[in-house]
LUMPABA-982072 format. One record per residue (C-alpha): x, y, z; residue in one letter. Coordinates in pm, whole numbers, padded with zeros to 5 digits, always signed. Layout:
# residues N
XYZA/...
This chain:
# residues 688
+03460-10810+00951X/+03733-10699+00741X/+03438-10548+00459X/+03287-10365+00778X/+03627-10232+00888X/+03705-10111+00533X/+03333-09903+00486X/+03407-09774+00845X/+03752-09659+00696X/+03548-09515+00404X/+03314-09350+00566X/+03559-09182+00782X/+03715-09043+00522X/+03402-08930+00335X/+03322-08734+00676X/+03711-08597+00684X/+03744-08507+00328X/+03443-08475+00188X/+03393-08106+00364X/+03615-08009+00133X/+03470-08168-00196X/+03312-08024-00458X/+02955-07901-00505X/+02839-08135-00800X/+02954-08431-01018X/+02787-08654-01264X/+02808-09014-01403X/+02699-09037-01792X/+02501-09314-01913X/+02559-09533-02170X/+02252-09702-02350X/+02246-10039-02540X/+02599-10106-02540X/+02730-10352-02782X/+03050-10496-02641X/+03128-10638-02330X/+03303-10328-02187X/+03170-09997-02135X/+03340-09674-02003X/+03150-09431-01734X/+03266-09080-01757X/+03292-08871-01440X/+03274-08473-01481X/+03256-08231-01276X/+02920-08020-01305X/+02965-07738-01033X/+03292-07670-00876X/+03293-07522-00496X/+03241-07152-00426X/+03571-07130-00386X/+03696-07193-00716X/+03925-07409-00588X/+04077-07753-00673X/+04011-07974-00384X/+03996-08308-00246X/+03707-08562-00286X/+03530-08919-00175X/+03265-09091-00408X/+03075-09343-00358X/+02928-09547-00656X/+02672-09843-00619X/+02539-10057-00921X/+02347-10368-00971X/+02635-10649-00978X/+02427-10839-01200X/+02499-10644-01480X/+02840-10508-01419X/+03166-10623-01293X/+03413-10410-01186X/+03636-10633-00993X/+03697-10850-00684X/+03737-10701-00296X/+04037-10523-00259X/+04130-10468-00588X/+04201-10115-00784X/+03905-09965-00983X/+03970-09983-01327X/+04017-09593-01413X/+04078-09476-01752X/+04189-09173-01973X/+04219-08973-01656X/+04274-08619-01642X/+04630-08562-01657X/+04586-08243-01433X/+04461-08490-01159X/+04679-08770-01171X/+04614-09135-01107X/+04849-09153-00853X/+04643-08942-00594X/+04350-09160-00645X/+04285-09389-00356X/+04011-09689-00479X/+03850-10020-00355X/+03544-10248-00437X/+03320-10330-00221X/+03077-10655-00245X/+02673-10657-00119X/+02710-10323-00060X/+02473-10141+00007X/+02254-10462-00001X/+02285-10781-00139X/+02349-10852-00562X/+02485-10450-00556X/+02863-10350-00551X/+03009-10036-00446X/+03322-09864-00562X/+03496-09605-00363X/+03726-09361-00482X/+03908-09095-00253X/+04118-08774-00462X/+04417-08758-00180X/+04579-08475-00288X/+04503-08073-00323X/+04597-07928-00629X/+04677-07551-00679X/+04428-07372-00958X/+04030-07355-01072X/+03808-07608-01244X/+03536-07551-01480X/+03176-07708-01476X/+03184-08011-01767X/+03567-08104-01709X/+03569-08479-01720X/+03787-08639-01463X/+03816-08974-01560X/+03669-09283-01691X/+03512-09588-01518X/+03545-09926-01690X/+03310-10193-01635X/+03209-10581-01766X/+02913-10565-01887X/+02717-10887-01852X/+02366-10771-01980X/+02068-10602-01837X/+02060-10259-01678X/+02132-10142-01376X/+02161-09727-01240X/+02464-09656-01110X/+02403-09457-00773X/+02625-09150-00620X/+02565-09279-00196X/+02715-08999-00070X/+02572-08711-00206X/+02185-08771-00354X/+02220-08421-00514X/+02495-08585-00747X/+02375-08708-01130X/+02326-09036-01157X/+02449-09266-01455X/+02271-09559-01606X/+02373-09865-01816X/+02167-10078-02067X/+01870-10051-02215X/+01759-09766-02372X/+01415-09634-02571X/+01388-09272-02615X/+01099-09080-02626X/+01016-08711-02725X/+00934-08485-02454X/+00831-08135-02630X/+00776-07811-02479X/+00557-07575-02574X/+00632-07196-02467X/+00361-06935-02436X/+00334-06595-02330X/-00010-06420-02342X/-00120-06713-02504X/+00126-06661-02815X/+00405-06843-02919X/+00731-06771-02748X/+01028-06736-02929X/+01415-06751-02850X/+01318-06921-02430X/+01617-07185-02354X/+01459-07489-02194X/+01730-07681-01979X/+01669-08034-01904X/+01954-08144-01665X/+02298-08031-01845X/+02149-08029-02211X/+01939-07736-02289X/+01720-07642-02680X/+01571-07301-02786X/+01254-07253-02871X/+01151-07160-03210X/+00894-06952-03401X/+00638-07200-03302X/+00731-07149-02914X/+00880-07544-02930X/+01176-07690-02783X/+01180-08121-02835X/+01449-08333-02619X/+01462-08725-02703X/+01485-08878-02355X/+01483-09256-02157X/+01244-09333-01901X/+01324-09118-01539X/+01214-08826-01367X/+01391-08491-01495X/+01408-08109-01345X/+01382-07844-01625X/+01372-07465-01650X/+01236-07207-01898X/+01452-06855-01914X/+01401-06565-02148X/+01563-06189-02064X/+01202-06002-01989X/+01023-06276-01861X/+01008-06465-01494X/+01179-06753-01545X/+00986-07130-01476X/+01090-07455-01357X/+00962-07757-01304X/+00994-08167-01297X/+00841-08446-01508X/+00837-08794-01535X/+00884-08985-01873X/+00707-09333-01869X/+00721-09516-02205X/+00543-09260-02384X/+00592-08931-02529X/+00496-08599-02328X/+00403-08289-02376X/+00464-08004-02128X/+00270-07661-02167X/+00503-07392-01956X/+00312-07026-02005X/+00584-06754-01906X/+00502-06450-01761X/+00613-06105-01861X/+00831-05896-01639X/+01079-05577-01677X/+01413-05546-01503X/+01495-05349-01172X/+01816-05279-01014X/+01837-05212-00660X/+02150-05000-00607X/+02313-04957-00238X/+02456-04644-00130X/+02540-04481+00214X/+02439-04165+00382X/+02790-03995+00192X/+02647-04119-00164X/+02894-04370-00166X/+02847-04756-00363X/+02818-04970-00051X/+03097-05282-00212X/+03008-05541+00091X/+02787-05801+00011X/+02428-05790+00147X/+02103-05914+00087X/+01807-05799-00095X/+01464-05937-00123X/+01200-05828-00365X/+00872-05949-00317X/+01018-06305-00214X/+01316-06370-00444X/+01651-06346-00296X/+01943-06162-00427X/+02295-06089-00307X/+02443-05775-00443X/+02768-05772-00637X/+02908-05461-00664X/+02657-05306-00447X/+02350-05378-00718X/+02092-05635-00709X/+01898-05709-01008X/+01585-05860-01061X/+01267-05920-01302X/+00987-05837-01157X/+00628-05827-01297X/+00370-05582-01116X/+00419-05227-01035X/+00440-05298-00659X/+00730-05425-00459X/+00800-05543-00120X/+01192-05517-00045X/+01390-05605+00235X/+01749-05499+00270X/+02009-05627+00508X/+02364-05572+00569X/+02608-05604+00828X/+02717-05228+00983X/+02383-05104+00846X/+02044-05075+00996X/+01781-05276+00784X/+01597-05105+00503X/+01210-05253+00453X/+00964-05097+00224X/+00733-05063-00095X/+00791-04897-00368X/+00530-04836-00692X/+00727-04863-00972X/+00649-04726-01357X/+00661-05065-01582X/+00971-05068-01756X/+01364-05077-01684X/+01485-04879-01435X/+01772-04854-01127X/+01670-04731-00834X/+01897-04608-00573X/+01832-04761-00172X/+02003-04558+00125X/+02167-04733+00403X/+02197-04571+00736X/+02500-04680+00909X/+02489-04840+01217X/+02744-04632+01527X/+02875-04781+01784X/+03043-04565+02126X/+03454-04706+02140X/+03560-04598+02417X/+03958-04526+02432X/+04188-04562+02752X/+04469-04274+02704X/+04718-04324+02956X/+05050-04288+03035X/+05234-04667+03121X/+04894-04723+03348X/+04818-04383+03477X/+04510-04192+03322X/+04621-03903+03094X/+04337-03620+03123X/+04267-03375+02833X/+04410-03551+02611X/+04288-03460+02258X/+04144-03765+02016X/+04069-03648+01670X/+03927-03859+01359X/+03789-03787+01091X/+03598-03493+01192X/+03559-03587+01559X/+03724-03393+01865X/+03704-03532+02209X/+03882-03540+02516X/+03963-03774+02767X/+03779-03754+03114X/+03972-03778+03461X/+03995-04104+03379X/+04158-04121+03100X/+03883-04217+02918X/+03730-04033+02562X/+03433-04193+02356X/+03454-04200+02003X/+03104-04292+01781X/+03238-04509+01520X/+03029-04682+01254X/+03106-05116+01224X/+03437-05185+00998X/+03794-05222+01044X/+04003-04899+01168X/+04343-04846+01181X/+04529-04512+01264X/+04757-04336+01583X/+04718-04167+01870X/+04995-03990+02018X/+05222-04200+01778X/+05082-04529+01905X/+04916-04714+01628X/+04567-04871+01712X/+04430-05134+01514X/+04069-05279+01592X/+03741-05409+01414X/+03358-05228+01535X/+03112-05410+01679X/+03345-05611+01820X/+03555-05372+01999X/+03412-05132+02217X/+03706-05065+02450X/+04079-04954+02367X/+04358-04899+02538X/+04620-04657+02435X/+04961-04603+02632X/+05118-04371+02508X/+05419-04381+02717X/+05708-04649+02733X/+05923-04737+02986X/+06277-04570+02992X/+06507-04755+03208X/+06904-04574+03303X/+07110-04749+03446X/+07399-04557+03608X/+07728-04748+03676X/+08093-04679+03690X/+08357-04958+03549X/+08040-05180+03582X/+07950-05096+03955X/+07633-04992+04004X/+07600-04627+04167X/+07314-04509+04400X/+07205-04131+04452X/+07276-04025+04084X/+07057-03758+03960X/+06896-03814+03642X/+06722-03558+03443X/+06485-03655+03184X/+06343-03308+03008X/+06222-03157+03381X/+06167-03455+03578X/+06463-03537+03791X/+06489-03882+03994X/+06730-04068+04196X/+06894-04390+04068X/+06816-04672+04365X/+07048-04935+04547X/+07070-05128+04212X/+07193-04781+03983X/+06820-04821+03807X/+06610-04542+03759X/+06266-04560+03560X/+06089-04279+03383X/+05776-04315+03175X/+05771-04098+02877X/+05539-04012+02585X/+05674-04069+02195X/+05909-03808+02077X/+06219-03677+02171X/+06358-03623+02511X/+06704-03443+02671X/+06829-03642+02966X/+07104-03517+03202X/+07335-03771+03409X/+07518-03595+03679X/+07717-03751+04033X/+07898-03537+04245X/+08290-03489+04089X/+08172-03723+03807X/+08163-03504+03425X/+07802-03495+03410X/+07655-03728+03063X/+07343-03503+02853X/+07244-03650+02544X/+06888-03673+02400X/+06665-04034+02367X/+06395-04116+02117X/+06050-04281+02228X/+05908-04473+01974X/+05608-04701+02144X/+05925-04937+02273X/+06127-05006+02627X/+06398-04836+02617X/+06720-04936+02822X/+07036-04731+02861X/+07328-04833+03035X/+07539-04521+03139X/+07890-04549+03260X/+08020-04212+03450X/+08375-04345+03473X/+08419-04366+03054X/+08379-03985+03069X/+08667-03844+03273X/+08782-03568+03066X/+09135-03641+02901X/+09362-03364+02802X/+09362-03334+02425X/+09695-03092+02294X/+09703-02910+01925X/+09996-02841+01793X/+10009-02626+01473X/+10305-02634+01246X/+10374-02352+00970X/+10626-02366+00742X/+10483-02079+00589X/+10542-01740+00782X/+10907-01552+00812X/+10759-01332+01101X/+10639-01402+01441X/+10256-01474+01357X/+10009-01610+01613X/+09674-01566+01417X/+09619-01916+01407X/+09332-02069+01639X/+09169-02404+01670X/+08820-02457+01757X/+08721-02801+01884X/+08369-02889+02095X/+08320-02500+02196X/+08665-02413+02299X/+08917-02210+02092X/+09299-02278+02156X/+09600-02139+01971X/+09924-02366+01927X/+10063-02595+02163X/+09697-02512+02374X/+09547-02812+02554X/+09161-02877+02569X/+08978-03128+02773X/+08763-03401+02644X/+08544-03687+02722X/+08579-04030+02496X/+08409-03983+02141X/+08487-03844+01827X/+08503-03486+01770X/+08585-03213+01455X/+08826-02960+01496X/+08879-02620+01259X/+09183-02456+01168X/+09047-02110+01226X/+09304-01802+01012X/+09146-01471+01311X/+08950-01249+01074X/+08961-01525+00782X/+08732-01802+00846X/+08846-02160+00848X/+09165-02301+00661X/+09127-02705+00758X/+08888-02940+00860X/+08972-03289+01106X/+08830-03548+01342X/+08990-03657+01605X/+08871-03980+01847X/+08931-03920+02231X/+08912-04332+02418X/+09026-04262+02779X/+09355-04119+02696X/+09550-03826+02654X/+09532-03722+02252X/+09844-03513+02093X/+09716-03348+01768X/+09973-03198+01511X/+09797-02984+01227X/+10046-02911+00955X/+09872-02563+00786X/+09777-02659+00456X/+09772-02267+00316X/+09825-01936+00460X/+09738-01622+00274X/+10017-01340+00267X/+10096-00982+00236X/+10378-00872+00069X/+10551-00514+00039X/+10761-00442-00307X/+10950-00161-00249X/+11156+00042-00477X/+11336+00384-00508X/+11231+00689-00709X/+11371+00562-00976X/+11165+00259-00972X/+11473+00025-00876X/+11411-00263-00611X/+11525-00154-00290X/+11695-00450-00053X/+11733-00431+00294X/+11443-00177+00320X/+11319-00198+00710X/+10954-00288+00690X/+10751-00320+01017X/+10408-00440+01038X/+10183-00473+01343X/+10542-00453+01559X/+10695-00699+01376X/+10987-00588+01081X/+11121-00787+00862X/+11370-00659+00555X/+11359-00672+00170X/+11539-00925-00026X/+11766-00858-00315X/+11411-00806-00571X/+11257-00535-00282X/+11038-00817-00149X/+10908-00897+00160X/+10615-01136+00310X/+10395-01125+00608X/+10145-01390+00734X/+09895-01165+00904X/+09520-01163+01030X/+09202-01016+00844X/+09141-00651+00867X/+09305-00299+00898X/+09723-00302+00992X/+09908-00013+01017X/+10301-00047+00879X/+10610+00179+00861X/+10914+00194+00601X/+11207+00368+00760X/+11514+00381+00580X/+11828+00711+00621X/+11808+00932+00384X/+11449+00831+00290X/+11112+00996+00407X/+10920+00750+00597X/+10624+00570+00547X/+10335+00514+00763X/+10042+00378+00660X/+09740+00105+00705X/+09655-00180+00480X/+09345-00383+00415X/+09430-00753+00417X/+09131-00945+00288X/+09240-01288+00344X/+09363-01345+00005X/+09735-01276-00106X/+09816-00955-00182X/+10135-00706-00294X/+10164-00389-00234X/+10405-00120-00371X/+10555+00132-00199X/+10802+00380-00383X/+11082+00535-00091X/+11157+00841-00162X/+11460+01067-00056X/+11433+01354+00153X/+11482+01589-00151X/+11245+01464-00355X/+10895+01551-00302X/+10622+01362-00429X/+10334+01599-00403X/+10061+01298-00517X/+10163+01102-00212X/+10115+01392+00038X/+09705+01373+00191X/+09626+01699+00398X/+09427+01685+00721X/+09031+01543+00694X/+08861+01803+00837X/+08691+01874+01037X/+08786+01546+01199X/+08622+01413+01433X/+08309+01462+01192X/+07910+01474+01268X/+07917+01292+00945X/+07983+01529+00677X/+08385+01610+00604X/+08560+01725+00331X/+08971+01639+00227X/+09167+01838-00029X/+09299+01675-00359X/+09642+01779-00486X/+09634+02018-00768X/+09881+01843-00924X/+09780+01456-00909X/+09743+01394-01232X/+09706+00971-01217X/+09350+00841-01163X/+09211+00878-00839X/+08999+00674-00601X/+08831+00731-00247X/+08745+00461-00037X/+08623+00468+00322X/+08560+00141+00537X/+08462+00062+00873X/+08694-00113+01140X/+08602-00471+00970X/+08698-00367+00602X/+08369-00328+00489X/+08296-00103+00227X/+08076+00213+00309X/+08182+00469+00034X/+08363+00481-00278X/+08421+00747-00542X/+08700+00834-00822X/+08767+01155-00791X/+08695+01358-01151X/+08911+01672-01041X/+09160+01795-00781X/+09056+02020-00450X/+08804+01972-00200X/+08612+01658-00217X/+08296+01630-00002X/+08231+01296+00182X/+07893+01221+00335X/+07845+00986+00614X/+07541+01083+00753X/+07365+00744+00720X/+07657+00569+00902X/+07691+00447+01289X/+07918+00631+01500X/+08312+00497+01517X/+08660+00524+01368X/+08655+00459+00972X/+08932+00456+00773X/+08974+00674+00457X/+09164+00526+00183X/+09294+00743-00148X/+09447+00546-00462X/+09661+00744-00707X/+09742+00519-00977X/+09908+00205-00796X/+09979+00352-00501X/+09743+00479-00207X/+09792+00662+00157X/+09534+00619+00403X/+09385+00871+00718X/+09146+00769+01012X/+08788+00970+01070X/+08622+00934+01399X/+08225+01005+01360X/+08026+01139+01691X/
């Protein structure tokens, strides 16, 4: 009972493992040995398709007469193994009167997997006997198309082959006989030395149809006649309708022999001038035909015709049909129905690509239906400290819904951008913008986080002597000057330090969380203008009254005196008894500048200095001014619109009448500016 339960064991295995084995193994012989012991090598003759190291159960029967490989229950005795498969993973045991009585059976089991490739001839191991005499076949149970080994006796006997081919002598064939194989030679002979036993043996030369073919050796030398027959090579070469190598594997058959292609070509050695093929692939519709062929090599090219299949595609939106929707691939245009539905005609493979963003992924003939949603659920949820609120109106691009008892409202919206609007009676309404991407999307919106808070600037400047307020700061739309108070929801937020008619001087963030915010900018820079004044005599003058835009200030102890002031045209005034008095208009460009103004008394005239009227004034365009005759220092007319910019300049060559055209300019005030030297006077000049 215990032998029974161990072959049931066995055998079990052999039906778990044994799926996995591989294709072909063979036992060697060993003839007339001369000790007592005798090693059996194993090899592997054909690995799997695969490639693949895998597991494996044998079982080996032999005539216990003549060998002994030990008692029940004991180890096989397995030698010089393969270090790459290692002893330890064998699994073995010796079975007595099995599979009839006088004959022993060894099993051995490979238990373990092991990662790489095998190739045909690698010996495994060794299997070591007693030999007591005799001879005996040892016998693969489990798999008849396995080699077989024998030990013992042994009398060779020549087995010759003789090759023909239109009755000559053929040259250069390889005859195979099991793994050993001989080439003919001039005489068309190929001689193996071989025991008794029945053999299988083929004949192969390139050009001719190869031959097989058994034969039995019974104490006696044999002679085997094989004539081969001549054929020429063809290549069948698959292509589709586009020209294109078809790379899947199909099969060919030419007048009876079977091929599979590799690379998309199937070769084959054929000998009349007719052939019958047969073609068949998956995706494709089957090619069957004749062809007459010239004798000689040649490649001929076969056309498959694609197989198309209707897919039919669901566009909807979260469940609801989606008509006119557009489809495109590759070429095809087609719209869905009321239904939803569009039909696309798709030849069998694998596809993969979007629609409407939504990636679709599926394998023809297999799928002939597919769903697309193109929308995704967009849940707001509208609360305030955590309560949920009912009746708030949200606005998702130009759908507007209500939020229910539970603050939830639900939208269903295509991939892409979208703006939403939050608003609830007094509540500051919430906009932002969302982003579809194929997902639910859940947004929890709290009204109460965004009461406005009051959020103060204060500006410090250390910089101007006069009163100057042509500082501004500009913070999420609104524009505020000192000490100004704007009103903002939590979040962070830039601000600019804005110079009026300059640009911007600073640059700051400021975070508003649910409370008032005091902001102090300290001004980092301010651009000034400042007057040096002097006397005739070119001596500083101190205490000189100067008074721009309203606001005087006096010159220090060098003639000096500073203004912070705003971009564009100012008009100023020197007054000073016993002086003439100056009135005039500078340029400030928003970079420091100095100018020089000489005082003069009242009797001391200064001819260079005195501008007559621009006439006529107001001008159509064209006016004319008059140069002193007796400027002598270089001279140079500017004229510039109410924002400083630049719309004529000339230096004067000579004194008199100097013609100004503004013909080409838009009607307004301009301001005409003449330089003598370092020092300049400048008029206004209306155009109508």
């Amino acid at each position: 009972m215990k032998r029974i339960a161990i072959i049931l064991c066995l055998t079990l295995a052999v039906n778990i493992v044994f799926a996995q084995s591989w294709d072909g193994f063979k036992l060697d012989s060993v003839c007339n040995p001369s000790e007592d012991t005798v090693l059996v090598a194993l090899t592997v003759e054909e690995p799997d398709t695969t490639g693949l190291v895998g597991t494996f159960a044998l079982y080996i029967a032999f005539d216990a007469n003549v060998l002994y490989a030990g008692d029940p229950g004991t180890p096989v005795n397995l030698v010089n193994v393969n270090p790459e498969f290692p002893l330890a993973n064998y699994l073995t045991n010796i079975l007595f009167d099995y599979p009839s009585v006088g004959w022993n059976t060894i099993a051995i089991i490979y238990a373990a997997a092991v990662s790489g490739t095998i190739s045909p001839g690698t010996k495994l191991f060794d299997i070591g006997f007693y030999y007591y005499g005799g001879s005996t076949d040892l016998i693969f149970l489990n798999e008849p198309t396995f080699i077989n080994g024998y030990v013992g006796d042994c009398t060779f006997y020549g087995v010759t082959f003789h090759v023909t081919a239109g009755g000559n002598n053929l040259e250069g064939a390889v005859v195979a006989v099991g793994s050993d194989s001989v080439t003919t030679n001039s005489s068309g002979l190929a001689v193996f030395n071989l025991p008794d036993g029945d053999y299988n043996y083929s004949v192969t030369k390139m050009g001719y149809v190869d031959a097989e073919g058994t034969f039995t050796v019974v104490g006696a030398p044999l002679l085997i006649e094989e004539e081969m027959e001549v054929c020429w090579d063809i290549i069948l070469h698959l292509i589709d309708t586009n020209g294109t190598t078809i790379t899947d594997s199909a099969m060919v058959i030419v007048n009876n022999d079977t091929v599979w292609t590799a690379n998309g070509s199937a070769a084959f050695c054929i000998t009349g001038d007719t052939i019958n093929y047969e073609v068949y692939i998956d995706g494709y519709y089957p090619e069957i035909g004749e062809m007459i062929l010239t004798p000689g090599p040649i490649t001929v090219e076969i056309i498959m015709t694609p197989i198309f299949y209707d897919v039919s595609f669901f566009v909807n939106c979260c469940g609801v049909p989606i008509e006119n929707y557009i489809i495109t691939y590759e070429g095809q245009t087609v719209l869905t129905n009321a239904a939803g539905l569009a039909v696309l005609n798709l030849e069998a493979g694998f596809y993969s690509f979007e629609i409407g963003g939504v990636p679709v992924t599926f394998t023809v003939p297999d799928t002939t239906y597919v769903p697309v949603d193109i929308c995704s659920e967009v849940t707001f949820h509208v609360t305030c400290d955590g309560m949920s609120i009912a009746g708030a109106s949200v606005t998702v691009d130009n759908e507007t819904l209500i939020s229910n008892a539970s603050g939830i409202v639900v939208f269903c919206l295509q991939n892409g951008p979208h703006d939403f609007t939050i608003y609830y009676y007094a509540f500051e309404p919430i906009t932002g913008q969302l982003l579809v991407n194929n997902e639910p999307l859940l947004f929890l919106e709290d009204l109460c986080i965004n009461f406005p808070v009051p959020v103060q600037f204060q500006v410090t400047n250390y910089f101007c002597e006069n009163s100057f307020d042509g500082l501004f700061v500009v913070c999420y739309g609104d524009t505020v000057q000192s000490g100004g108070t704007i009103e903002l929801v939590d979040g962070i937020y830039t601000w600019e330090l804005i110079l009026e008619g300059c640009g911007t001087l600073e640059i700051g963030m400021i975070e508003v969380i649910s409370a008032p915010v005091s902001v102090e900018i300290i001004v980092p820079w301010l651009p000034q203008v400042t007057f040096h004044v002097t006397d005739q005599f070119n001596a500083d003058f101190e205490g000189a009254p100067v008074c721009v835009d309203d606001d005087t200030l006096y010159t220090d102890s060098y003639g000096l005196v500073s203004f912070c002031t705003t971009g564009g045209i100012h008009p100023y005034w020197i007054a000073n008894p016993g002086y003439d008095t100056i009135y005039d208009n500078f340029i400030f460009e928003c970079a420091d500048t100095t100018l020089t103004v000489i005082l003069m008394t009242g009797s001391v005239k200064n001819e260079r200095l005195t501008l007559p009227d621009i006439y006529p004034n107001p001008s159509t365009g064209k006016f004319y001014l008059e140069l002193p005759n007796s400027a002598t220092a270089s001279i140079e007319i500017r004229v510039m619109d109410l924002t400083g910019r630049k719309v004529f300049k000339e230096k004067a060559t000579t004194t008199g009448k100097t013609e100004i055209d503004l013909s080409d300019q838009p009607k307004g005030m301009y301001f005409v500016r003449v330089k003598f030297g370092d020092e300049f006077l400048t008029r206004k000049i209306v155009l109508r």
